[in-house]
C-alpha positions as CSV (number, residue, x, y, z in Angstrom):
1,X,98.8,86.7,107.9
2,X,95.6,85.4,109.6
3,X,92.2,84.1,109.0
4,X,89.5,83.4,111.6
5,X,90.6,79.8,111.5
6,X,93.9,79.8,110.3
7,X,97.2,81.3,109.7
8,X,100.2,81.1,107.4
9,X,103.4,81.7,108.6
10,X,107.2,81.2,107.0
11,X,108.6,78.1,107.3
12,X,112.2,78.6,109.5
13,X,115.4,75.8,109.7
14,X,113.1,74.2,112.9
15,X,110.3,73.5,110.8
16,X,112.2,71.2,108.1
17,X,111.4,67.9,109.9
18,X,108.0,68.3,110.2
19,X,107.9,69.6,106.4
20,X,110.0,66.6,104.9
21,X,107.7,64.6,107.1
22,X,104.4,65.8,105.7
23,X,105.9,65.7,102.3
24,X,106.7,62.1,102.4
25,X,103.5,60.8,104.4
26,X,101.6,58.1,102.3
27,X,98.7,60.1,102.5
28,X,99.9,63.3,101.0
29,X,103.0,62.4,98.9
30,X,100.9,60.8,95.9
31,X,99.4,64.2,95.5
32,X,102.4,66.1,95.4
33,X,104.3,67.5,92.4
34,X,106.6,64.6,91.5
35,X,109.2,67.8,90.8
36,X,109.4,68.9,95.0
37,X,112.4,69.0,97.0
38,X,113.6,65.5,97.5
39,X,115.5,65.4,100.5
40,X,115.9,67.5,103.6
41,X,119.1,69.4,102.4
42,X,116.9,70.3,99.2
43,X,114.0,71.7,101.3
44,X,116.0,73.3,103.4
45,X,118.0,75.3,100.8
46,X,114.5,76.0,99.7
47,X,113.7,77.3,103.2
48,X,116.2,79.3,103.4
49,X,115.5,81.0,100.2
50,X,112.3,82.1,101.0
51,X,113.2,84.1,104.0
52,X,116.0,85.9,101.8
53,X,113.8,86.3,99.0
54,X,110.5,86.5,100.3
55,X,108.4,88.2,97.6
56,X,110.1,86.1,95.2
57,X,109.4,82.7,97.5
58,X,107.2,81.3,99.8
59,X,107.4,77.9,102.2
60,X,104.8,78.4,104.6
61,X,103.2,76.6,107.2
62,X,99.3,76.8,108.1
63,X,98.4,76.8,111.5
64,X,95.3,76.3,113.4
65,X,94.0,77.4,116.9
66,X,94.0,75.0,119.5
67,X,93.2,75.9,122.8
68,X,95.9,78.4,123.8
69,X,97.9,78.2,121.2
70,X,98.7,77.4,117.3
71,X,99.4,73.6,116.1
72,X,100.8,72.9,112.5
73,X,98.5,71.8,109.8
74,X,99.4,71.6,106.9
75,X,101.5,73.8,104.5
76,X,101.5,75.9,101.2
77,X,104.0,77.5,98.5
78,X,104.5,79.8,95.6
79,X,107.1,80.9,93.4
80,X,107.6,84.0,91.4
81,X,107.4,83.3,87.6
82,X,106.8,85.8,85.8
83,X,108.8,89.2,87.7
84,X,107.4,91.7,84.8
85,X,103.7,90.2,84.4
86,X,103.6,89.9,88.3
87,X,102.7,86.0,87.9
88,X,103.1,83.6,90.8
89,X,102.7,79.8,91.0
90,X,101.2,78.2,93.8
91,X,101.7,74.9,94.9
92,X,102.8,72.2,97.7
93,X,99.3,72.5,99.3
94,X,99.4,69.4,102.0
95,X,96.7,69.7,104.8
96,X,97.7,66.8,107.4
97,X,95.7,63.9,107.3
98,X,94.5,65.0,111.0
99,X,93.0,68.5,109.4
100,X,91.2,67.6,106.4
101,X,87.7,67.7,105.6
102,X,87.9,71.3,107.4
103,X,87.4,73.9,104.4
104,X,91.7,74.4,105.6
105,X,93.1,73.8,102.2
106,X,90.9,76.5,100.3
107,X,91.2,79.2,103.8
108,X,95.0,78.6,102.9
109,X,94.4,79.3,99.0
110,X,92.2,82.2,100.2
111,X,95.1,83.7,102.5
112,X,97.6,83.3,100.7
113,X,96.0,85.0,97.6
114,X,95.3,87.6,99.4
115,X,98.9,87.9,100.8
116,X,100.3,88.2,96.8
117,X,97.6,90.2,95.3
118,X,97.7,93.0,98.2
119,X,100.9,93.2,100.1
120,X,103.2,91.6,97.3
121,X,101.8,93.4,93.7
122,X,100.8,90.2,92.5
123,X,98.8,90.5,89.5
124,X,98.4,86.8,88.6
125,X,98.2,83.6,90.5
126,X,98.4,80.2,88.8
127,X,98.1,76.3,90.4
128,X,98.4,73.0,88.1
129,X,97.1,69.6,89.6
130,X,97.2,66.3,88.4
131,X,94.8,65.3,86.5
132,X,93.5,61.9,88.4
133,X,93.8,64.8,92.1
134,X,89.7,65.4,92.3
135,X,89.8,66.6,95.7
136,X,92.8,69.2,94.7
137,X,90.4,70.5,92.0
138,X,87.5,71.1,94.2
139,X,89.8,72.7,96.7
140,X,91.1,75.2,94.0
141,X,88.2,75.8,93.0
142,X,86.8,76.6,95.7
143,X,89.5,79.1,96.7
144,X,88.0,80.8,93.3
145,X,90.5,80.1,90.9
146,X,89.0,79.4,87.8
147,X,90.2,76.2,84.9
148,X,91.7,77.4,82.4
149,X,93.0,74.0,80.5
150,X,94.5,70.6,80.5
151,X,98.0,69.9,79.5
152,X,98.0,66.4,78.3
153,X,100.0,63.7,79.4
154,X,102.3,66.2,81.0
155,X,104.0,64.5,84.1
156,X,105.1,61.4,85.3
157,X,105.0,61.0,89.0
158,X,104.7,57.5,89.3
159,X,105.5,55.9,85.9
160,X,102.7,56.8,83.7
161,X,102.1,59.5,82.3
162,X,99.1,61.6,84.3
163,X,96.8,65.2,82.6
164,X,97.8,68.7,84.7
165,X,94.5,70.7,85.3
166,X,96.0,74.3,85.3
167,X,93.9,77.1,87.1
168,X,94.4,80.9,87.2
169,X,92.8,83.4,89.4
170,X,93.8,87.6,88.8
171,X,93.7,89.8,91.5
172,X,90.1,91.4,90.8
173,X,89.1,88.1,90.4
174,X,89.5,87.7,94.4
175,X,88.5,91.6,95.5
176,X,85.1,90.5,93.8
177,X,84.5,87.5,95.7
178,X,85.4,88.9,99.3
């Protein structure tokens, strides 16, 4: 999987740390899904999955060049949730504080899309993002998925109740734009 300035790649058991730490950085964790793996036993079960079931699951890591060689970025997810309709969810989009402000987050989106719709059979993506998460939207957005609704007051990551923005993007959808 590669784009000119990035490339995703599966998250193995050596990667966990540097997940769990990304995850729980001040920066990124408000932004996260309040539902993610909590603990490093959790993620890694959830590592482990995806390489067993790797059409079904996805942890992956983006990478950038540097120099000689590729340095960790950020990462990205999906899960299968829809086997018959072909319907995946993205999610756990964290660029490190150190990357952002680079276009990396919607590259990711891009790549990964393009990973689902043509080597997987995907016929439907989907992403959700909190409500008061402006920069998440533009990101999505960006990446071409399109808004499809709100769901009100629908999570509660820190105590009060937050809006989910929820976004969909079908495969022709993305063979039109590139």
């Amino acid at each position: 999987m590669s784009e000119s300035k990035l490339r995703l790649r599966r998250a193995t058991a050596h990667d966990v740390d540097y997940l769990f730490a990304l995850q729980t950085d001040p920066e990124v964790a408000p932004f996260l899904s309040a539902g993610r793996t909590g603990t490093r036993e959790e993620l890694l079960a959830e590592v482990e999955r995806s390489l067993i079931e790797p059409e079904a699951l996805g942890r992956l890591l983006i990478e950038v060049p540097f120099e000689r060689e590729w340095r960790l970025a950020g990462a990205i997810g999906f899960e299968r949730t829809n086997r018959r309709s072909r319907i995946a969810r993205l999610g756990g989009l964290a660029v490190h504080p150190d990357f952002r402000g680079r276009g990396l987050g919607a590259a990711a989106i891009r790549e990964l899309a393009r990973v689902l719709f043509g080597e997987l059979g995907y016929h439907r993506l989907e992403a959700g993002v909190y409500g008061f998460n402006e920069r998440a939207m533009a990101v999505v957005e960006s990446a071409g998925f399109v808004r499809e609704g709100v769901k009100r007051r629908a999570y509660r990551p820190e105590g009060e109740w937050v809006d989910a923005v929820e976004f969909g993007l079908l495969a022709d959808e993305l063979e039109a734009e590139t």
